[in-house]
N, C-alpha and C positions, 0 to 999 in steps of 0.2 A: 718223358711224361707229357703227358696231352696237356693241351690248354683247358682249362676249366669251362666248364657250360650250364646253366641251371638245371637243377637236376628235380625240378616241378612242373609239369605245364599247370601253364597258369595265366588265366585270363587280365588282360590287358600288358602280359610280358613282353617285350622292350627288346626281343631276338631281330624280329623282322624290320624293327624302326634304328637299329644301331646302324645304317649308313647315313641315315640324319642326321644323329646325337653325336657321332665321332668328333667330327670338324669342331663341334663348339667345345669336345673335351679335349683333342689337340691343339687347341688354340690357346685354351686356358692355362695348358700345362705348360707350353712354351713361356705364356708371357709371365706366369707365376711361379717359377721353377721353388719348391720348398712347401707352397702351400699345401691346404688339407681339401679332402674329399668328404661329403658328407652326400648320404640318402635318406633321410627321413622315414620313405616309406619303399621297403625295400625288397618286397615281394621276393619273383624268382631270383634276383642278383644279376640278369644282362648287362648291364650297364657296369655294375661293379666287377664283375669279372672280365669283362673289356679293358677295364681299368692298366696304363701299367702297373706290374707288381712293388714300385718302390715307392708308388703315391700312399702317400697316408689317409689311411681309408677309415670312413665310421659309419656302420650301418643300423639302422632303425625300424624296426615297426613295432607296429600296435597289436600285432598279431603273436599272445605270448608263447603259442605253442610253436609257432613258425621260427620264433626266434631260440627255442630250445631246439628245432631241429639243426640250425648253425651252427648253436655252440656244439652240440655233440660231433656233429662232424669235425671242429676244426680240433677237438678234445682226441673223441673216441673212434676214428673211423673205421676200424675192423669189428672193433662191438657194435656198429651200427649194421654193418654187413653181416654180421652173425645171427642179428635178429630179424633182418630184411630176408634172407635163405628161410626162415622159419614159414614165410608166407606163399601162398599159390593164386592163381589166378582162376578163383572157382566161386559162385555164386555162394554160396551156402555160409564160406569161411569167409568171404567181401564183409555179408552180414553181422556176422559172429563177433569180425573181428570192428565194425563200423560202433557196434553198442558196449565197446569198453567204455568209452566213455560217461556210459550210463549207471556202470557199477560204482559201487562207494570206494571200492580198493584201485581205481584208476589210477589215482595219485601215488599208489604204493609204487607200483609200476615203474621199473629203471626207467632213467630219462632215454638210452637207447632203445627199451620197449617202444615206448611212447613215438621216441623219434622212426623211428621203423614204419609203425602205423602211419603214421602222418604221410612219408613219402608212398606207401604200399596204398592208400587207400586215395591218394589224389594220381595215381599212375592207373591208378583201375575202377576209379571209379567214372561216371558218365560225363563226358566232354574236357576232363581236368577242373573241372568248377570247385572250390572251395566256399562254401555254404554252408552257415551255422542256422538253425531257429532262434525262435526267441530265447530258449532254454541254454541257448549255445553249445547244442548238441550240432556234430556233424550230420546231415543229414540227405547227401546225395548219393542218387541211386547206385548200382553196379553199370561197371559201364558195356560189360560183354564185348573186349578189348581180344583180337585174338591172341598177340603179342606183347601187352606193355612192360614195357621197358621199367621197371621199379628196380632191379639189383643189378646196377652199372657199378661195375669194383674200381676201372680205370678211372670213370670220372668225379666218386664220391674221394678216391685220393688225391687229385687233382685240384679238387675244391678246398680237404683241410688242406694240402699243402698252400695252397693260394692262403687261407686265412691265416693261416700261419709265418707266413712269410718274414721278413722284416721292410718293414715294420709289419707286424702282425694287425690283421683288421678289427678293428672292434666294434663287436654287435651287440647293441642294446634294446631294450623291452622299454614300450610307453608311449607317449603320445610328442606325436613327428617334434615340438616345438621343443621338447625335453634335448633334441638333436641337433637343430637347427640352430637354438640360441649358444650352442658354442663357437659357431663360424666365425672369423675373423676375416679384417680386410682383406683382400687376396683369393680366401678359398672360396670353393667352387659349392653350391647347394644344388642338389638336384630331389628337387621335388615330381614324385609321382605318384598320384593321389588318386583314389577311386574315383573313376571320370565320373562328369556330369551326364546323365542320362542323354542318350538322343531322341529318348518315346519316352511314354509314362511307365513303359515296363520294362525299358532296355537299361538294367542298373546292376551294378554289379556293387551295391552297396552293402549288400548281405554277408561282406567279408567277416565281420564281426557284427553282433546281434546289437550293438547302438546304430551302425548304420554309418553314412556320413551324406551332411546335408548339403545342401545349397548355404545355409547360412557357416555350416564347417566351410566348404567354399571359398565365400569371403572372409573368414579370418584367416585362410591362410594366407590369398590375397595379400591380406597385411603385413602378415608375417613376412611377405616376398618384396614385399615393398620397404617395409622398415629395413631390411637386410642389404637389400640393394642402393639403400642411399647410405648405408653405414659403409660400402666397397666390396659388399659380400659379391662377389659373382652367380647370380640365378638362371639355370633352367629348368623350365616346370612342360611337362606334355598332360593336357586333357582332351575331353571332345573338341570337334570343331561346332560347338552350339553357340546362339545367340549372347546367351549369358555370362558362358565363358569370355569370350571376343569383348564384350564389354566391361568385364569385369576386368580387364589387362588392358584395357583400353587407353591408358595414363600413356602418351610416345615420350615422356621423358622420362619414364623408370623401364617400360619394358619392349620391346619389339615382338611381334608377334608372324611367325611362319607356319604357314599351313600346308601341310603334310599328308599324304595319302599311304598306309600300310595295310599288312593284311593280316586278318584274326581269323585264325584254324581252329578258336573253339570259343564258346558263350554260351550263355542259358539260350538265344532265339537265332533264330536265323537271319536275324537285323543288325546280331553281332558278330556276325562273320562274315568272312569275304574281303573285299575291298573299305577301307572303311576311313573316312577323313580324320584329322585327328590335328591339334596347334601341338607346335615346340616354340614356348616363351623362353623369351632369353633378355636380361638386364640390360640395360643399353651403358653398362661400366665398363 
């Protein structure tokens, strides 16, 4: 069995920057042998699927449909691949199949329907961006991909076997703090949150149609701070901006390393490339 790998591209994903994050999740695991894992905001799963498999894992986002593609896989994964085979790599059917979500009977729609689309239509569509309008309709374009990769068989059972495992990992739907206020002294938080812009248009806050602000920001901030004086163990990666830098600025809750990675895909060309970026870690 292969080792599991996200099976989304996905902007601001955590493949390229896992020779950074390892050490601080090595370190952790030795000194806390027993404690829990938590993600908050848990996008493609890099970082979780790095993970060893005997760590006790809890994954979160805000994103309901992303987190109904998890549970299906770790549930159904050959009905996920049954309906992934149903799709092709053609303009016309991109479209067709892009405005289910506009029909009233979407919700009818098995959740491996559903789940299928999701992966089929962020494999093919332009750059991997997931983008909702205000309406919270998907709404990015085709991406004229000659090859993407949407029906991987080896690694969609590789992922439920992983969620599956024992302990089994558990993925929840709602907002990161619903996830985070379970941690206890010991476990490890890893916070990775829609970064802070670097331009006035370099944002990738479109994740979901509220957005996330500068003042979402600093509450979570808090949230990282309360946690960490409580013994929770925090690392959190955003831009490397002014705002950010200062807003962790506290050297007795956090330490702050700056980090350079590379991003293969964004809405601009300001987001990709070589691109600077902090990993904040609790000074506990």
């Amino acid at each position: 069995m292969i080792t599991p790998q996200p099976f989304l591209k996905w902007v601001g994903g955590k493949r390229a920057l896992l020779s950074e994050i390892r050490p601080f999740l090595e370190s952790w695991n030795v000194e806390n042998e027993g404690s829990r894992y938590f993600e908050p905001f848990l996008g493609a799963g890099a970082v979780l699927f790095d993970l060893d498999p005997n760590v006790k894992k809890f994954g979160n986002d805000s994103n309901r449909d992303l987190v109904e593609v998890y549970r299906v896989i770790k549930r159904n994964p050959e009905g996920l691949l049954e309906e992934l085979e149903k799709h092709t790599n053609e303009s016309d059917h991109f479209y067709k199949v892009r405005n289910w979500d506009r029909e009233p009977d979407f919700g009818a729609r098995t959740p491996e329907s559903r789940a299928a689309r999701f992966i089929y239509l962020n494999r093919t569509c332009f750059n991997g961006l997931y983008r909702v309008n205000s309406d919270g309709f998907f709404n990015v374009p085709f991406g004229r991909y000659k090859s993407p990769n949407f029906l991987n068989y080896e690694n969609i059972h590789a992922v439920s076997k992983f969620l599956r495992n024992t302990p089994p990992v558990t993925i929840s739907h709602g907002d990161y703090r619903n996830c985070s206020s379970k941690a206890l002294a010991g476990d490890l938080v890893y916070f990775d949150p829609p970064y802070d812009p670097v331009s006035p248009t370099a944002s990738f806050t479109a994740y979901n149609k509220d957005g996330f602000s500068r003042e979402n920001q600093e509450e979570l901030r808090d949230e990282a701070t309360r946690l960490a004086r409580s013994g929770v163990n925090i690392l959190l990666s955003n831009s490397d901006t002014k705002f950010i830098n200062d807003l962790y600025s506290d050297q007795t809750v956090f330490r702050i390393k700056k980090v350079t990675t590379y991003r293969g895909i964004g809405a601009e060309a300001s987001a990709r490339g070589a691109i600077k970026e902090v990993l904040i870690s609790s000074v506990n």
